[in-house]
C-alpha positions as CSV (number, residue, x, y, z in Angstrom):
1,X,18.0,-3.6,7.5
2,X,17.0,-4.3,3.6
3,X,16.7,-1.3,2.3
4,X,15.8,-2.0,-1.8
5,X,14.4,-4.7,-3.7
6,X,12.8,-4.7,-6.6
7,X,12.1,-8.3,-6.2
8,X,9.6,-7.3,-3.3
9,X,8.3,-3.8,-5.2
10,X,7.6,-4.7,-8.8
11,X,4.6,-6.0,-10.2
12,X,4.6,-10.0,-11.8
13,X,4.3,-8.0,-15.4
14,X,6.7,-5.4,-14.3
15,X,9.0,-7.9,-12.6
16,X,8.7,-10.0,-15.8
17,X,9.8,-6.7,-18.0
18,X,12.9,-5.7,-15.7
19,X,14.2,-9.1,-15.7
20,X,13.6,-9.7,-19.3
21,X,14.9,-6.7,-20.9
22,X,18.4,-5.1,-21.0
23,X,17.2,-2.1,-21.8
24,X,14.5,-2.0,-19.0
25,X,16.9,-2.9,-16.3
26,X,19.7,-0.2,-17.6
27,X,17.0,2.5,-16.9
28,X,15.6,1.3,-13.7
29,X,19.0,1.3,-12.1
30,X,19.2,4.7,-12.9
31,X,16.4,5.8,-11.6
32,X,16.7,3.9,-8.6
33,X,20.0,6.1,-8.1
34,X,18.9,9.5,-9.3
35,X,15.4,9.8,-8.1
36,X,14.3,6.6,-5.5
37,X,13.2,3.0,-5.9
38,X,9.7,3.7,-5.1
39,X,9.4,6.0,-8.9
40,X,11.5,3.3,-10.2
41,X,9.3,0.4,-9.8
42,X,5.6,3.0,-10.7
43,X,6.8,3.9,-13.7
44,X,8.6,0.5,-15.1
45,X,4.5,-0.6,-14.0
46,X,3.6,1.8,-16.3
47,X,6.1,0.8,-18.9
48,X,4.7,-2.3,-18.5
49,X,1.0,-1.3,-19.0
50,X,1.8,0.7,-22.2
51,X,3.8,-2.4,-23.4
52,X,0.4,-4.3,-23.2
53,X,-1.6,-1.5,-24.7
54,X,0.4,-0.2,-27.4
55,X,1.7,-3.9,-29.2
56,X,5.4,-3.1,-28.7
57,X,7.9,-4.2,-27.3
58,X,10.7,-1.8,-25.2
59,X,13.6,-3.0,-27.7
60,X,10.8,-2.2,-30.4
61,X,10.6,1.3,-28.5
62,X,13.7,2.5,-28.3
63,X,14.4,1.9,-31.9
64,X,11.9,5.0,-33.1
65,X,12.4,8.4,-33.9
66,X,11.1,11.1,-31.8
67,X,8.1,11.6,-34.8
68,X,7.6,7.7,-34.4
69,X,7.8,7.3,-31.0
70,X,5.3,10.7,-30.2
71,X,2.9,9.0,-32.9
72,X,2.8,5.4,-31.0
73,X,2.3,7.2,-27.7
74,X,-0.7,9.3,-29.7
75,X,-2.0,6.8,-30.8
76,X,-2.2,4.7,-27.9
77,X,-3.6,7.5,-25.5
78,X,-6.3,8.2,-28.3
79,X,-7.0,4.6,-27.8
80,X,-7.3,3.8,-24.2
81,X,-9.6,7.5,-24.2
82,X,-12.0,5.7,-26.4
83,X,-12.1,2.6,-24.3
84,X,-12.5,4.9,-21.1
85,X,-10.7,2.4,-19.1
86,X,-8.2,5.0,-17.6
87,X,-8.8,8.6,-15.9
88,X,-7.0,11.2,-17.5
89,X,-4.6,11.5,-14.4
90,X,-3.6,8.1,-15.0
91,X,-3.2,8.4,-19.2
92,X,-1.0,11.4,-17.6
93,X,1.3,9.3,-15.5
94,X,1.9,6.9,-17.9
95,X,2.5,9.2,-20.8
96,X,5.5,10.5,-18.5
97,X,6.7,7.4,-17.3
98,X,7.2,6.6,-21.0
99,X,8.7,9.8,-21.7
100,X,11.4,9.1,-19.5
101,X,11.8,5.5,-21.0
102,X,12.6,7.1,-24.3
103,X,14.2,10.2,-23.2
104,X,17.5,7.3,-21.3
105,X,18.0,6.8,-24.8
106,X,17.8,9.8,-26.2
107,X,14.3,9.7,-27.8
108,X,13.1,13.7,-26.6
109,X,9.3,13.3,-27.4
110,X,8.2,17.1,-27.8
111,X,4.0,16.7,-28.7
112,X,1.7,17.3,-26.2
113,X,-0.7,14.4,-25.1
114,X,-3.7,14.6,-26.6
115,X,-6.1,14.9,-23.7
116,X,-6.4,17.3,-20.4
117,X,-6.4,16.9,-16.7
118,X,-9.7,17.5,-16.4
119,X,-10.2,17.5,-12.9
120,X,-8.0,19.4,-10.5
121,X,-8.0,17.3,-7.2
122,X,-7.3,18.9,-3.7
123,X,-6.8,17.2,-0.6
124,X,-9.9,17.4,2.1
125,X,-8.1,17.2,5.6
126,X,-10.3,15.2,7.9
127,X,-11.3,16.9,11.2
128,X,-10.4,15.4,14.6
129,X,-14.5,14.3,14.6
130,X,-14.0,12.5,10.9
131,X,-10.6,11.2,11.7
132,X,-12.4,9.1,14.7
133,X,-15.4,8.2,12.6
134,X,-12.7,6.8,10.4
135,X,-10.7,5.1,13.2
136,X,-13.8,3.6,14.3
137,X,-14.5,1.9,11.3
138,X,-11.4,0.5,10.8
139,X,-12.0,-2.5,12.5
140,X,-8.8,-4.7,11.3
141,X,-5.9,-4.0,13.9
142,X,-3.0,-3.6,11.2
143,X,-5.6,-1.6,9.3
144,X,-5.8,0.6,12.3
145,X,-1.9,0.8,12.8
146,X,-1.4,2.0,9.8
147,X,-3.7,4.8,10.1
148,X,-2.6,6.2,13.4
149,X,0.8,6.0,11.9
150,X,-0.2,8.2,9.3
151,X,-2.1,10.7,11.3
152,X,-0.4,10.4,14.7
153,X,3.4,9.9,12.8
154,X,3.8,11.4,9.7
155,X,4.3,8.4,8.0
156,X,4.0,7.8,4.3
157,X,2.0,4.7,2.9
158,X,5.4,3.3,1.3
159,X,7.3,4.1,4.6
160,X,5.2,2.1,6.4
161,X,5.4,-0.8,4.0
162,X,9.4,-1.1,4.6
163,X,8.8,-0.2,8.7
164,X,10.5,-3.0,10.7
165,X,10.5,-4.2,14.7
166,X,14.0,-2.5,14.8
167,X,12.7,0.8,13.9
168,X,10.8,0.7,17.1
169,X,12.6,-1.8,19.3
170,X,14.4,0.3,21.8
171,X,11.6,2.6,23.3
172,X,9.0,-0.2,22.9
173,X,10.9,-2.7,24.9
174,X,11.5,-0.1,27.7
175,X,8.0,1.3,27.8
176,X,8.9,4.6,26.9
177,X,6.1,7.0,25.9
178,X,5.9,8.8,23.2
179,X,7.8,6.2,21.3
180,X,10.4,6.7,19.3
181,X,10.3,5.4,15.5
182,X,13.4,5.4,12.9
183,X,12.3,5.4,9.7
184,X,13.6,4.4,6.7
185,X,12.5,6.5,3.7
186,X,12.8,5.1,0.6
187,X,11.9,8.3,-1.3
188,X,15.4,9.2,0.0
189,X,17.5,6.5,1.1
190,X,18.0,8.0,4.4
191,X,16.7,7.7,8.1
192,X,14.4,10.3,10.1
193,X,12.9,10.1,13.3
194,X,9.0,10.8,14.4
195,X,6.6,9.6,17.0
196,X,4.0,7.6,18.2
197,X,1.8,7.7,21.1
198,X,1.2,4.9,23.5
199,X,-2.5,4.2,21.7
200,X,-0.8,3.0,18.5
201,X,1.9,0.9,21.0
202,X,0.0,-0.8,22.5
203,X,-2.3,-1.4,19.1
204,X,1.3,-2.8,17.9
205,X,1.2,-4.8,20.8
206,X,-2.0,-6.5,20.4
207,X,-0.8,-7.6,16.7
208,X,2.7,-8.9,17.4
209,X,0.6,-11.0,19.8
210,X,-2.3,-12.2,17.7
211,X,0.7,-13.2,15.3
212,X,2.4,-15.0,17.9
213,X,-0.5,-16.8,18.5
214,X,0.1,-18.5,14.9
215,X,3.5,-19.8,15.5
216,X,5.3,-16.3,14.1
217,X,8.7,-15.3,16.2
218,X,9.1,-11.5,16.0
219,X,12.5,-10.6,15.1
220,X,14.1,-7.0,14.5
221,X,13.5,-7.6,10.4
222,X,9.8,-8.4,11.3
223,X,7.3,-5.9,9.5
224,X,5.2,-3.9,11.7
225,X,2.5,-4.6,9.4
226,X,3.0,-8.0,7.3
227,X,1.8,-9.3,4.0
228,X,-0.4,-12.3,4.8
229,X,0.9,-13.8,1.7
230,X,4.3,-13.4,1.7
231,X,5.7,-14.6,4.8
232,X,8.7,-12.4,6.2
233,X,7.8,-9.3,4.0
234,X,5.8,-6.0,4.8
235,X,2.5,-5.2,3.3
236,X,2.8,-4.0,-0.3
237,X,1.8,0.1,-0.8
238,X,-1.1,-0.7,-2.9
239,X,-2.4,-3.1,-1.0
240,X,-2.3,-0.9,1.8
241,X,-3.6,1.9,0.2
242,X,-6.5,0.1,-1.5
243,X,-7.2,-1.0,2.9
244,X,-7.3,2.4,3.9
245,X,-9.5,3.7,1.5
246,X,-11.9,1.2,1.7
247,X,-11.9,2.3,5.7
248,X,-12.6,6.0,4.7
249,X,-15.4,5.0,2.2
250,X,-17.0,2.8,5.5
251,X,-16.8,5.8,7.9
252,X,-19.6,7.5,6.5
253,X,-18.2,10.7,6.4
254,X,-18.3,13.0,3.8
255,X,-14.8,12.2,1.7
256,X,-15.4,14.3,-1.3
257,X,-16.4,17.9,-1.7
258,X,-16.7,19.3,-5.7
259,X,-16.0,23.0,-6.1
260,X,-16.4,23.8,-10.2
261,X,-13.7,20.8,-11.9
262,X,-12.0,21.0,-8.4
263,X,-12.4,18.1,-6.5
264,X,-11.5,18.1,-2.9
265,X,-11.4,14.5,-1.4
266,X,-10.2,12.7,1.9
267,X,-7.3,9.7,0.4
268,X,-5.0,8.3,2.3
269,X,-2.3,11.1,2.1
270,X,-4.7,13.6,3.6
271,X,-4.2,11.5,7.5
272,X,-0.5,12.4,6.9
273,X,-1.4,16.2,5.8
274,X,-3.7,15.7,9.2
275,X,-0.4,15.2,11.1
276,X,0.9,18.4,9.4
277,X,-2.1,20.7,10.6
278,X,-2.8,19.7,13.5
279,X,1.1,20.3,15.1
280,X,1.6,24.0,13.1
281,X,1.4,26.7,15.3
282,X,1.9,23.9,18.4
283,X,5.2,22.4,17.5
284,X,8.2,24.2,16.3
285,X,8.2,23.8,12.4
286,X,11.6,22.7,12.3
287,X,10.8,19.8,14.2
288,X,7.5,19.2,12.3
289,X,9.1,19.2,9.2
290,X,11.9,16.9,10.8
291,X,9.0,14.4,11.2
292,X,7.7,14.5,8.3
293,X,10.9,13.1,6.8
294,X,12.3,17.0,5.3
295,X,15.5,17.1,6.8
296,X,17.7,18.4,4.1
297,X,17.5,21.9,4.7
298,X,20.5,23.3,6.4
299,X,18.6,24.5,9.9
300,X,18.2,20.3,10.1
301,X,22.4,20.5,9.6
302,X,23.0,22.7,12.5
303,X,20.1,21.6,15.0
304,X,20.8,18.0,14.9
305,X,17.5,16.8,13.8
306,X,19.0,15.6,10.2
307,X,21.8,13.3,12.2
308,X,19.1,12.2,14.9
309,X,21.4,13.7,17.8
310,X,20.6,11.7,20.8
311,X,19.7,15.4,22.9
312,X,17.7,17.0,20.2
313,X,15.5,13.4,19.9
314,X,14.4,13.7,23.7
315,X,14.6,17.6,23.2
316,X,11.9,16.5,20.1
317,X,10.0,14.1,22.3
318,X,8.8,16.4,25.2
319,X,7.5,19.0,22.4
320,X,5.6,15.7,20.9
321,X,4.4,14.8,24.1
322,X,2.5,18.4,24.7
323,X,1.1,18.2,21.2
324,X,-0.4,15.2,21.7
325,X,-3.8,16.4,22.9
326,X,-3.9,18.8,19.3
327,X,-3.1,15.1,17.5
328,X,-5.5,12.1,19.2
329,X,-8.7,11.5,18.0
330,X,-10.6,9.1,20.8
331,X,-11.8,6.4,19.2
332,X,-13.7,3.6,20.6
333,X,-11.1,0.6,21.6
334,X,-11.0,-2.8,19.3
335,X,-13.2,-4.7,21.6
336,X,-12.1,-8.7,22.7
337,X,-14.7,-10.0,20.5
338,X,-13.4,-8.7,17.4
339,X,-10.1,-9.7,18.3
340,X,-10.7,-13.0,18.8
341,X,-12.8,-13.3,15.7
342,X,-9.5,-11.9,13.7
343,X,-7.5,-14.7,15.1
344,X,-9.8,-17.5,14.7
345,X,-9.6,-16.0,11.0
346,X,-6.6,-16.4,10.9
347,X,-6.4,-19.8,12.4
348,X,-8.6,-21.4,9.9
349,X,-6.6,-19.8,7.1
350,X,-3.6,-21.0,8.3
351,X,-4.8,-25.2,9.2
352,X,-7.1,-25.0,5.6
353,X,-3.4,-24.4,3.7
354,X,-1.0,-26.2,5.6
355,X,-3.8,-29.3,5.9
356,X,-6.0,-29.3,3.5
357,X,-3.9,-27.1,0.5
358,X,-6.9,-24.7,0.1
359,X,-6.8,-21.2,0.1
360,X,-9.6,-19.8,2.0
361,X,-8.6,-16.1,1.1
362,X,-9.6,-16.9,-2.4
363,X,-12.9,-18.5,-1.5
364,X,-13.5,-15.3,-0.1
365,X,-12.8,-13.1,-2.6
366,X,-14.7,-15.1,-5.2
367,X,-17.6,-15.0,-2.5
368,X,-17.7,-11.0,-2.3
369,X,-17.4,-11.1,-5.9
370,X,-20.5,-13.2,-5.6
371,X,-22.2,-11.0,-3.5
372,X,-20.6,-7.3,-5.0
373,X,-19.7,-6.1,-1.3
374,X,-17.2,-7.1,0.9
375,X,-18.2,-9.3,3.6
376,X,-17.7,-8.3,7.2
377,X,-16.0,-10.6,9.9
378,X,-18.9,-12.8,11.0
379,X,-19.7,-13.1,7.5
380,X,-15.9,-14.2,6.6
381,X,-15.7,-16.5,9.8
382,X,-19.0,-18.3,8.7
383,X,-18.0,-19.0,5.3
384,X,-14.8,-20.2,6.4
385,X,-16.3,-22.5,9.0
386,X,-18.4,-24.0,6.5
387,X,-16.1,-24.5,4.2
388,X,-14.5,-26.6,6.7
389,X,-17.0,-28.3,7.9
390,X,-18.2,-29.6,4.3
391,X,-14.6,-30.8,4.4
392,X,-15.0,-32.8,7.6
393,X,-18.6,-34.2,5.9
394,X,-17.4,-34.7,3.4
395,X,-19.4,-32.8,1.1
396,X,-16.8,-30.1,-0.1
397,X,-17.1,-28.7,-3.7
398,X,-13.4,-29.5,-4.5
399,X,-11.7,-25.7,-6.2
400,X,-8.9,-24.9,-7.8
401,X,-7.0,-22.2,-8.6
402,X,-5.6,-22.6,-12.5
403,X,-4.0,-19.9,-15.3
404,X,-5.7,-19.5,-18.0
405,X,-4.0,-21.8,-19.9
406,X,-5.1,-24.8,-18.1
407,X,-8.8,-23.8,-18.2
408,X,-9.3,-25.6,-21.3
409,X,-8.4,-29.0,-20.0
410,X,-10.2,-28.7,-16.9
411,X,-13.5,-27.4,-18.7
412,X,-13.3,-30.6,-21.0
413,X,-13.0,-32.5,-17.7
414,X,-16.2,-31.9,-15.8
415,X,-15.3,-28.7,-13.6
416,X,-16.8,-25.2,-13.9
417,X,-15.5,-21.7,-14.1
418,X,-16.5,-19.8,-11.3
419,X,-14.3,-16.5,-11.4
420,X,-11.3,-14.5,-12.3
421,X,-9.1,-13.6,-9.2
422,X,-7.2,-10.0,-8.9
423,X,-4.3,-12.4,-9.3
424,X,-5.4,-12.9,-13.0
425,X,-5.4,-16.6,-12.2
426,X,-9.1,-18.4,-12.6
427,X,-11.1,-19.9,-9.8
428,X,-12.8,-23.0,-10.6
429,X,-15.0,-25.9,-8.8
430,X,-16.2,-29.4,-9.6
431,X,-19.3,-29.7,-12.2
């Protein structure tokens, strides 16, 4: 099983900063060794984004004294505070991130930033009556897996990004309920073991079949959730993230409470905290924590949860099983319909690239930007379907997806800009 790679992790701007500086890549490694490859690839993101923002260059950086280098980083943060194009939590981050950067080469920046968290933010556990509200409204099935894996599992959002068929292979293939899943935790570079019940199965099973459907043989290295754009690979953590939110947001129920500057908020971390509540008092909290992915204290050495002991997993299993009740929230099923609208979405997708060369998935997302909303699935599967029909008319608006570079030449050329694409590359269409 691939464990690391930062090839799959990084950012294009943070990818292009690793592999183009020395110094980058000396203090990545290290971090990837002394703290986990997940905090190695946020904060050489961050690098990345001060990079941009400040006008130097890491070679430039490490070159400073402490004085210098605390009066670049002032300076900077002062900056992006006037623009207001960053929270303080996030001017925060990347202060640190930075720190560290100049700390590898023995640059101790001492100031203080020159702004406060403003905002203290708590996490608002969703009741078993929000969590299916949520569930409801989360009407894509990988969406869906991913929350019950969170809520019903334990999981974190990154763990379930690197979550492969072999992880749940054994008990899946024999029908055994609760199943079994081995995760591997890249916080930590180790394995642990949790649960699912037979409601996310079987949701599992729906999607390997929906993506067998499309020609896609399932292997023990498949993702259980994959990245519709990178073929082989799990969905990336933002991505994922940025999914589940937007399912919260949908749900209708009430995701942020303010107490004074706290704020206490339902975010995606708060269905794993959901996982947490709802076993204590139910489930020993030795094997809770074992879920959770804490096995290193030395009651996991001598119990055999830390070196997933084949009699302590089944031991594990039957207390799992009686918690179960105290853990699922009904919600209603994914009906047919919706189903069979996701694969004919993803049929069309599929013959408008390997046919025609057009992304459709970008045609959408200029489309919502056209709209300011995200379009439902009837609304995506008519847009594709016309799209496809102008084609077979004859009567297509030819697009193109350039970088900025290009746009020049195409302007002078008849064709007309029609957006910018989270990818940073530019959408355009015949004048």
């Amino acid at each position: 099983m691939e464990r690391f790679s930062y090839r799959y992790t990084l950012s294009k701007r943070a990818l292009k900063l690793y592999e183009g500086c020395g110094e980058v890549k000396a203090w990545f490694d290290e971090l990837v060794a002394v703290r986990s490859g997940r905090t190695a690839c946020d904060y050489v993101d961050m690098l990345a984004d001060f990079v941009d923002g400040c006008g130097l260059s890491p070679k430039e950086l490490v070159k400073l004294s402490p004085n210098e280098a605390f009066s670049v980083l002032k300076n900077w943060a002062v900056a992006e505070i006037r623009k207001g194009s960053k929270s303080a939590g996030r001017l925060y981050t990347i202060w640190n991130a930075v720190k560290s950067f100049l700390k590898f080469y023995g640059i101790v920046v001492q100031g203080k930033p020159p702004f406060k968290k403003g905002v203290k933010y708590l996490d608002k556990i969703p009741t078993k009556e929000e969590l299916r509200q949520i569930l409801n409204a989360a009407t894509s099935i990988p969406t869906r897996i991913a929350i019950e894996l969170m809520c019903y599992g334990g999981l974190r959002p990154e763990d379930i990004c690197d979550l492969t068929y072999s992880s749940i292979k054994n008990d899946f293939e024999k029908g055994i309920s609760p199943c079994a899943v081995f995760v591997p935790q890249a916080k930590s570079d180790s394995v642990y073991v949790t649960f699912i019940p037979e409601t996310t199965v079987e949701l599992i099973r729906q999607y390997f079949k929906l993506r067998e459907s499309k020609g896609e043989k399932i292997t023990e290295k498949s993702p259980i959730i994959a990245n519709p754009r990178q073929k082989g690979k799990g969905i990336r953590r933002k991505t994922l993230t940025a999914k589940i939110e937007n399912v919260i947001a949908k749900s209708g129920i009430q995701s942020q409470l303010i107490f004074g500057n706290k704020v206490q908020r339902i975010r995606p971390y708060s269905l794993r905290k959901y996982f947490r509540s709802n076993l204590t008092g139910h489930a020993p909290n030795e094997y809770i924590e074992a879920w959770l992915g804490h096995t290193s204290g030395l009651e996991h050495v001598y119990s055999g949860t830390r070196d997933l002991d084949p009699s302590t997993i089944e031991r594990m299993r039957e207390v799992y099983k009686r918690c179960e009740p105290f853990l699922l929230a009904t919600a209603q099923p994914l009906d047919q319909n919706s189903l069979v609208k996701e694969a004919k979405i993803e049929a069309l997708k599929s013959i408008a690239k390997s046919l025609l060369g057009i992304d459709l998935l970008e045609i959408k997302i200029a489309k919502e930007k056209e709209v300011g909303r995200e379009l439902n699935k009837d609304e995506e599967l008519e847009l594709y379907e016309r799209e496809l029909k102008r084609l077979r008319d004859g009567k297509h608006n030819p697009q193109r997806i350039i970088h900025e570079k290009e746009l020049e030449k195409y302007l002078a050329e008849g064709w007309q800009f029609v957006s910018v694409l989270p990818s940073q590359k530019i959408l355009i269409k015949k004048g």
